[in-house]
Every structure is written in structure tokens, then in C-alpha cells.
N, C-alpha and C positions, 0 to 999 in steps of 0.2 A: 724590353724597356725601349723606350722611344727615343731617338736622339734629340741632342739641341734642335738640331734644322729640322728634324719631322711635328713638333711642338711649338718652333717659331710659323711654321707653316700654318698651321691646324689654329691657332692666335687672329692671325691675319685672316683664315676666313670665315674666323666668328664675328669679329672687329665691324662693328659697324661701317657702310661705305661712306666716304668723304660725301661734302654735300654738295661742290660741285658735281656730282656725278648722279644726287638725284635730280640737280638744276639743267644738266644735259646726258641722260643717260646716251650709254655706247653699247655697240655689241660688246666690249670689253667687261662690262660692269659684272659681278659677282651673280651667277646662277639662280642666290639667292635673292637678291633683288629685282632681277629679271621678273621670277617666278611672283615677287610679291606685286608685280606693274599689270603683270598678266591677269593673276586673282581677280585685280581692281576692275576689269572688263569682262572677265570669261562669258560673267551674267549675260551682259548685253550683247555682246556675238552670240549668245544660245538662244537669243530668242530672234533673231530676223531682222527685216528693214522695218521703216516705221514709227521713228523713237529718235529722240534727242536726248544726248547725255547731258546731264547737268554739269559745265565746268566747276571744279572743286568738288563734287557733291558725289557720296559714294553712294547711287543709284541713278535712276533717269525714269523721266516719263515715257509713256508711251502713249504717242500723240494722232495714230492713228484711231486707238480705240478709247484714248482719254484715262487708259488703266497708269494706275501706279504703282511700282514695282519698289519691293523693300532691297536693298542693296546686299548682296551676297557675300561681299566679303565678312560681315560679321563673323560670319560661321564657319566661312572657309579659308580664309585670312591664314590664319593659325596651323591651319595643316598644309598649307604649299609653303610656308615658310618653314615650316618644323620639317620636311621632306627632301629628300637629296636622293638623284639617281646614284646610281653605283653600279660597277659593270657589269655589261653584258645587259643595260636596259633595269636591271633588279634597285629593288631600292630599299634606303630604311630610315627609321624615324630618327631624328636628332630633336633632344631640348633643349629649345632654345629662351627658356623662362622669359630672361629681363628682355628682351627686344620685344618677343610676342606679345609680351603683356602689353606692352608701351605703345605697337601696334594696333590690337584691340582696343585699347583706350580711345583711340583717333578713333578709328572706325565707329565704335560706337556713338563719338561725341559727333562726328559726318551724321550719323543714321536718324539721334535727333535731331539735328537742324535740318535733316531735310523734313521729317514731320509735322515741322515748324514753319516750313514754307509757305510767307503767304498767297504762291500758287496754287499750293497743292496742302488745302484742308483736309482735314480729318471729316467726314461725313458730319458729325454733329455738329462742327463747326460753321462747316458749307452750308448748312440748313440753316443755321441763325443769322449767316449773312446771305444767302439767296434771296435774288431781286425775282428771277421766274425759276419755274420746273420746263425743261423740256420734255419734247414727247417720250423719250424711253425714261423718264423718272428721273434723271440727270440734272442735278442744282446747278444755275448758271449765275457765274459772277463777272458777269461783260462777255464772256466765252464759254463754249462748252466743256468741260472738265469729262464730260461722261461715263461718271461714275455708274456701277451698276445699278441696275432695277431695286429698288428699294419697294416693300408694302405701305401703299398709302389708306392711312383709314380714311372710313366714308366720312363725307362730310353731313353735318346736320343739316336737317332738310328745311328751311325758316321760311315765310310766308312774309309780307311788310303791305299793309294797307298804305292808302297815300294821306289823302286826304286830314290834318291834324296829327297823323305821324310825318309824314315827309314833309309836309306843306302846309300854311297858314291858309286853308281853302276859306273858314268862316269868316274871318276878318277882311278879307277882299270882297265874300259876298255881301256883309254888311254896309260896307265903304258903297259897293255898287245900287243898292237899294233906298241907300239914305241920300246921296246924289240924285238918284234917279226917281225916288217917290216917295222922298221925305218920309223914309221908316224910320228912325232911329233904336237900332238892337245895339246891342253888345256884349260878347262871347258869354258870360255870366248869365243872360237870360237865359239860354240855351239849356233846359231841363232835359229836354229830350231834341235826338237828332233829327228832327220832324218840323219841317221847317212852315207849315201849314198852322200847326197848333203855336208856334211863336208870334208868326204873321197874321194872323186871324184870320184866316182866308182859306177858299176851298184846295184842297190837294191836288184841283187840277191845275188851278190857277196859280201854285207856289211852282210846281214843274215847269207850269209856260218862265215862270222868270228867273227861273233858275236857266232853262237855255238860253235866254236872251243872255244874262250874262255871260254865259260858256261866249257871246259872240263881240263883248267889249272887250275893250282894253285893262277893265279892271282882271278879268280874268286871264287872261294871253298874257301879259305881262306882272301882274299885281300879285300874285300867291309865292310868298320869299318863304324860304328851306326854315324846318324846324333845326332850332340851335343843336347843335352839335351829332348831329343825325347823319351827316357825310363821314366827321373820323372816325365815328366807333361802328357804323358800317364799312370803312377801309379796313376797319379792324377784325371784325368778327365775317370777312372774307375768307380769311386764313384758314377758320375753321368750320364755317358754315357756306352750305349752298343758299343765295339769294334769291327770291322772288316775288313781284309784286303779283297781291290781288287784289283787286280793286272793287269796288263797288260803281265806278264810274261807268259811263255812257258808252255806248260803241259811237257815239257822233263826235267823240272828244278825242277821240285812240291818238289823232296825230298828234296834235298837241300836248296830250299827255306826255307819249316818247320825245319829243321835241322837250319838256320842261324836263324829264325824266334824265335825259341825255345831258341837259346842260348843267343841272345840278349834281348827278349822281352819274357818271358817266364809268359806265361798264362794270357796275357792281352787282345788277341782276342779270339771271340766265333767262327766265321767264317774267313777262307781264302779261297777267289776264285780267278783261275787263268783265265785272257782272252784270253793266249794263242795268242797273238798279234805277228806280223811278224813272226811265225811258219811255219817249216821248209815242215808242216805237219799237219795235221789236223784242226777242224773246230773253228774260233774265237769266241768272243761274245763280243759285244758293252757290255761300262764299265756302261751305263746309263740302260741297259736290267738286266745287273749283280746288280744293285744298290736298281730296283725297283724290283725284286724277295725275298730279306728280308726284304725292306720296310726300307730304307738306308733316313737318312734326309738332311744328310751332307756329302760331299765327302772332302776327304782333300788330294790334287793331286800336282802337279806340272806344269804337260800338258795345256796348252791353249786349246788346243782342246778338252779333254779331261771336261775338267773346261767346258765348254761353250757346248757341247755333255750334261751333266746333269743338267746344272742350264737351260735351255730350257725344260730340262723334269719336272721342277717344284725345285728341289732339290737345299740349300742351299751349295754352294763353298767355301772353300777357297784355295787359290790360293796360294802354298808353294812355296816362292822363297830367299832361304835361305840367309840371310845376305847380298839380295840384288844382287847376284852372279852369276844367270842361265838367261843368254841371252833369251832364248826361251820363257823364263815366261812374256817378254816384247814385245809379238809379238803374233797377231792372237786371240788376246782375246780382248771383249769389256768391258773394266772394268768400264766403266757406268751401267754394268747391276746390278739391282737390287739384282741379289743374288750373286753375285760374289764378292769374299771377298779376297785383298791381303794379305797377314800375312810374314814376312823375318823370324821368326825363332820362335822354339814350345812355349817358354812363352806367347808369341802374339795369339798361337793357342788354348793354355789353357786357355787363358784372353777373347780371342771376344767368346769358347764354353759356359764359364762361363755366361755372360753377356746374353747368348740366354735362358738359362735355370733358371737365377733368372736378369733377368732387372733391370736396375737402377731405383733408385724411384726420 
């Protein structure tokens, strides 16, 4: 039987410790509370230099390699508290229920607030708020986090004409020619993109003034961005690869990049020019230019053009903005299977969408 004093003893060092004594622990303080200070780091002493503990927070980042580490007391909490030396070095287990529990409890409620940190997102989170990717795969939110290598799906491979998709090209030429030799057109005659057979004049003589204009001011300055064709290419960045192909001149390339740059600035990877009705030099079919980067989707305006690539295998859509360009209603079979009408760029962000995550 145990005496009073071996039971008042044995009282006292189950007894929770005073709380000045977690406010200034001493070497004096009880074994058991030592032991539960120690838990609270052992993690972060086993793994090396390189790492900032979290004040308050039961784990720490590790900031040399941006890893996050789950806090170790959870799990072992309970068994340095539940454990007492006994002599000669030998030891044995004590339960200790109501504190351990009460201890656990923190530890766990520490464990989600630190997954809750809005330093240190959860990967799916970090992706909904990442502004870039760094080079090893790492979602950056003003710093690097560098989390590990994550699999990036490919992106879809999309083609973008300029001319009536990016840019009001007809309506400037018009302005240019009624100005300059009293034609009067407008966008509506425009049957066919054949600018000979509206003008009544021979095909060479529509090319001489189609350069001329490339060299006014209606052109250099006069060709304003089709509506809404900047957001929902910011948009469909995320998930598609950009690039123009053009039908334009190699005499125009600067200019081009120059209006390219100031409207759309760093949204395509490649611009190629086809150099098409040129004054000069050798063209290239837009279907030749398409299947040299491995182009999945063209997004044109031209019937011809449209029906030139969906024959070569390649998905269309067929931009005919707000319903508006005569041409887009003629010369194309839009039973074809890959041909796809769209009147304006939300419709183009919406069916690109739709190809890269399908309805369920």
C-alpha cells in the first residue's frame, strides 16, 4: 500500500504545471513538460539549417527549397508525454488521458491553421491564385513557394488570322480608297475577299493599291482591335498555345509586330506571314504554315482558307463577326465536320473551352 506522502507525491506530478512556468519555463519545470517543449521542435532539429519556424505555429517552412513540412507533433505529441525515464536509463508508459487528449486537441487545431496559411497554400489553391509558373513548375504569388514539379498538360495548339479577326483591316481600306479615288464600298458588299471583283478592276491593279495603302496613314495607324478579342485571348492563354498566321505580305512584317505588340502584347509564341497577293516574292499555303508547328485549330475568317485546313485534318472556326462579312456566307461547306461558325470572340473562348474540358 502506498503511503499518504508517496500519493501526495505521485498527485503533484500528474498535476498540470502552473502557467507561469509555461510563460518562463526553468530547468526546474517537470520532465514532463520539458519533454513536451522538446516534441514541439525535435522535427525541426532533424532536418538541418535552412528553415524558419513559424512563431506560434506547430511546423515551419523550409525556405531553402520552398518545401513544406507537416508538424510532427501530431503524432508524437502523445507518446513523449505519455513516457517517463525510470532507472538505470529503462522506461515505461503512463496514461496520461485528460491532458494528452487536451494536448492533441491544440496540436491538431496549430496543424490546420497552418494549412490555412495564406503563405503556404495548398497546391490547388496556389494554382487558382498564381500570377506566373517558374521554371521548375513552382506557382509564384510575388515569391517563390517552390513547391514540387507538378505534370503540366500540353497546351492546345491554336492558329489566329489577323486581318477581321484581330483588326478592322477592311474598314480602313475602304476609308483609304474613297478618300483617295472616290470608291465608295462598304463592308457589306464584300461577297468575296477578292478585292478585284468589288473594285472592278484588274488584279494587278487592286494589289498596286492595296500596297499603297500598306504606306498611308490609314493603314499604320487606322486598323482599331476587333471587340473583345484582347480578353478572351488573355484568357484562353491559360490553356492554349498562341499563334498568328497570317496571310499578309513579308513587306508589312514590321508593322504588323509593331500593331501586334501594341494591341496584343505577348500573347502569341509565333507569327507567320503567307505573304499572299505579294507584290513579290514566294507565298505559302496557310494549311503548309499550320502543319509546320503542329497548329490544331485555325481561327480565320476566309472560307477558303477555313476549308484549305479543316480538309487537312485541322479543327476551324469560322470568325464572322456579329454576323457582318458577306464572304464568311459563301464558298464554305459548313456541314463539314470540322468547321465551326463563331460571330464574335466570347463564342471563340466558349466552343475553345468546351474542346479542352467537355461537357459531362
Amino acid at each position: 500500500m502506498l503511503s499518504r506522502r508517496a500519493v501526495r507525491s505521485l498527485l503533484d506530478r500528474l498535476r498540470p504545471p502552473p502557467r507561469e512556468w509555461k510563460q518562463n519555463p526553468s530547468p526546474a519545470m517537470p520532465t514532463a513538460v520539458n519533454r513536451a517543449c522538446l516534441c514541439r521542435f525535435s522535427h525541426s532539429a532533424a532536418h538541418g539549417e535552412g528553415r524558419a519556424v513559424l512563431p506560434g505555429k506547430m511546423g515551419f517552412l523550409h525556405l531553402a527549397g520552398g518545401q513544406r513540412f507537416a508538424p510532427s507533433g501530431a503524432l508524437s505529441l502523445k507518446g513523449c508525454l505519455g513516457r517517463q525515464d525510470g532507472g538505470g536509463g529503462s522506461g515505461f508508459r503512463r496514461r496520461v488521458d485528460g491532458e494528452a487528449a487536451g494536448i492533441k486537441a491544440q496540436v491538431l487545431t496549430r496543424q490546420r491553421q497552418l494549412m490555412r496559411d495564406p503563405e503556404v497554400l495548398p497546391l490547388e489553391e496556389a494554382a487558382a491564385t498564381a500570377k506566373t509558373l517558374n521554371g521548375n513548375g513552382a506557382f509564384r504569388r510575388g515569391k517563390p513557394l517552390g513547391f514540387p514539379e507538378q505534370a503540366v498538360a500540353a497546351k492546345m495548339v491554336v492558329a489566329v488570322d489577323v486581318d477581321e479577326v484581330l483588326g478592322s483591316f477592311l474598314a480602313a481600306l475602304n476609308k483609304f480608297i474613297a478618300d483617295r479615288y472616290s470608291w465608295n464600298h462598304t463592308v457589306s458588299e464584300y461577297h468575296v475577299y477578292e478585292f478585284f471583283r468589288i473594285w472592278n478592276c484588274s488584279r494587278e491593279r487592286a494589289n498596286y493599291l492595296v500596297h499603297e495603302f500598306f504606306t498611308t496613314h490609314y493603314f499604320q495607324n487606322g486598323i482599331q482591335p476587333i471587340p473583345g478579342a484582347r480578353d478572351a485571348l488573355q484568357n484562353l492563354s491559360s490553356f492554349c498555345s498562341l499563334s498568328i498566321v497570317t496571310s499578309r505580305q513579308d513587306a508589312i512584317k514590321n508593322h504588323t509586330l509593331e500593331w501586334i505588340e501594341k494591341y496584343y502584347p505577348g500573347l502569341f509564341e509565333q507569327i507567320h506571314f503567307g505573304n499572299h497577293f505579294a507584290l513579290e516574292g514566294k507565298s505559302r499555303p496557310k494549311s503548309e504554315i499550320c502543319r509546320s508547328f503542329g497548329a490544331q485549330v485555325l481561327i480565320d475568317d476566309n472560307p477558303r482558307y477555313a476549308m484549305e485546313c479543316a480538309n487537312d485534318g485541322m479543327r476551324v472556326l469560322l470568325f464572322d463577326y456579329d454576323n457582318s462579312y458577306p464572304w464568311c456566307k459563301t464558298g464554305v461547306d459548313e456541314s463539314h465536320p470540322l468547321v465551326t461558325k463563331v460571330h464574335n470572340w466570347e463564342e471563340v473562348e466558349e466552343k475553345l473551352h468546351s474542346w479542352v474540358v467537355p461537357e459531362s
